[in-house]
C-alpha positions as CSV (number, residue, x, y, z in Angstrom):
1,X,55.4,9.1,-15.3
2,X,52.1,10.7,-14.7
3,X,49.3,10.4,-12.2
4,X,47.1,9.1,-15.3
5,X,49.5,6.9,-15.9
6,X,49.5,5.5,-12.1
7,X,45.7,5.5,-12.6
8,X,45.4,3.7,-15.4
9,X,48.4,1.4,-15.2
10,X,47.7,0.1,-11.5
11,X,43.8,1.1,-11.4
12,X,44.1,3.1,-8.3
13,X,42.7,6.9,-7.9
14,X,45.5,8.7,-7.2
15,X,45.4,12.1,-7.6
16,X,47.1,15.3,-6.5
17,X,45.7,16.5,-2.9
18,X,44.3,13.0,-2.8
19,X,44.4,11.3,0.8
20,X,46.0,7.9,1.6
21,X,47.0,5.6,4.8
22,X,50.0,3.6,4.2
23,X,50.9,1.1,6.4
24,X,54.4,0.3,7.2
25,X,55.9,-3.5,7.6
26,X,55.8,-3.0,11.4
27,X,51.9,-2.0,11.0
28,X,52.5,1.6,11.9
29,X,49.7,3.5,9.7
30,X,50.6,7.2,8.0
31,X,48.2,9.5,7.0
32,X,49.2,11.0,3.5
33,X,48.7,13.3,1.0
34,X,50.0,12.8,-1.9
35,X,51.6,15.5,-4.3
36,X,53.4,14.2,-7.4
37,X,54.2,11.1,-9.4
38,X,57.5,10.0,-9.7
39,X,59.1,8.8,-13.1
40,X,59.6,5.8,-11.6
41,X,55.9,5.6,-11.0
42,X,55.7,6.0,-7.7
43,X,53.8,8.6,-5.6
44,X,55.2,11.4,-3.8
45,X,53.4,12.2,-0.6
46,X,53.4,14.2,2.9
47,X,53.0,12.6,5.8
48,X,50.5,14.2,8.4
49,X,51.9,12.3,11.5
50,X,54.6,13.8,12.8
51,X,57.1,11.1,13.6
52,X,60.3,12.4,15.7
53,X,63.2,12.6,13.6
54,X,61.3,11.9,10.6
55,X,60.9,14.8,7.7
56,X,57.8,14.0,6.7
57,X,58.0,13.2,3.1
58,X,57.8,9.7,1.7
59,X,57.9,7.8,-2.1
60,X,55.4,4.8,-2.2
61,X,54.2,2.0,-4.3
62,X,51.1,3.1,-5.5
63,X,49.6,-0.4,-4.2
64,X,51.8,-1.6,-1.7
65,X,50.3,-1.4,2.1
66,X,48.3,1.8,0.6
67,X,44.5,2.5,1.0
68,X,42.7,5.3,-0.4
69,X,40.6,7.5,1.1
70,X,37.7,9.1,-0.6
71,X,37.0,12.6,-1.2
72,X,35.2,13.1,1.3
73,X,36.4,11.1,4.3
74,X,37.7,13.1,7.8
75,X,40.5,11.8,9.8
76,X,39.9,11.6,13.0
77,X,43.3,11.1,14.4
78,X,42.3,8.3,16.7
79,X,44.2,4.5,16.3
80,X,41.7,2.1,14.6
81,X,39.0,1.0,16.9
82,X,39.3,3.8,19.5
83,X,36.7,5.5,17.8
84,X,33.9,2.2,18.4
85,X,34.0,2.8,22.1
C-alpha cells in the first residue's frame, strides 16, 4: 500500500515527514512522525517521546486514536492544558 492509497482510502493527510499524536488506550499521547505505509495500510512512524524501554518505532491505524497535525504546527512538549496557565 501507498500513502495515496491511505489518503484516499481513509481521507486522512498522511504523508511522509508528516506530524501526528496518537493516543494510546491508557490516554498516554505520542508525538509522531510518520515515515512509510505499510502493505497492510498502516503507517509507520517514530515516536519523539522517549519512553524507557521503548524503541521508538510504532505501526498505527491511520484513524485509530490518531490526530493530525498541520504543517505548520510546533510542539511544545507541555501535557495538554499546561500551556493555558
Amino acid at each position: 500500500m501507498s500513502m495515496d492509497y491511505i489518503r484516499k482510502t481513509y481521507g486522512v493527510p498522511a504523508k511522509r515527514g508528516g506530524r501526528l499524536i496518537y493516543t494510546d488506550s491508557d490516554g498516554v499521547k505520542f508525538h509522531c512522525t510518520i515515515k512509510s505505509a505499510t502493505n497492510s495500510g498502516h503507517l509507520k512512524v517514530l515516536v519523539d517521546d522517549r519512553v524507557p524501554g521503548y524503541r521508538g518505532r510504532m505501526k498505527l491505524h491511520p484513524t485509530w486514536h490518531v490526530e493530525y497535525l498541520p504543517p505548520n504546527a510546533k510542539l511544545t512538549g507541555l501535557a495538554p492544558g499546561k500551556d493555558d496557565q
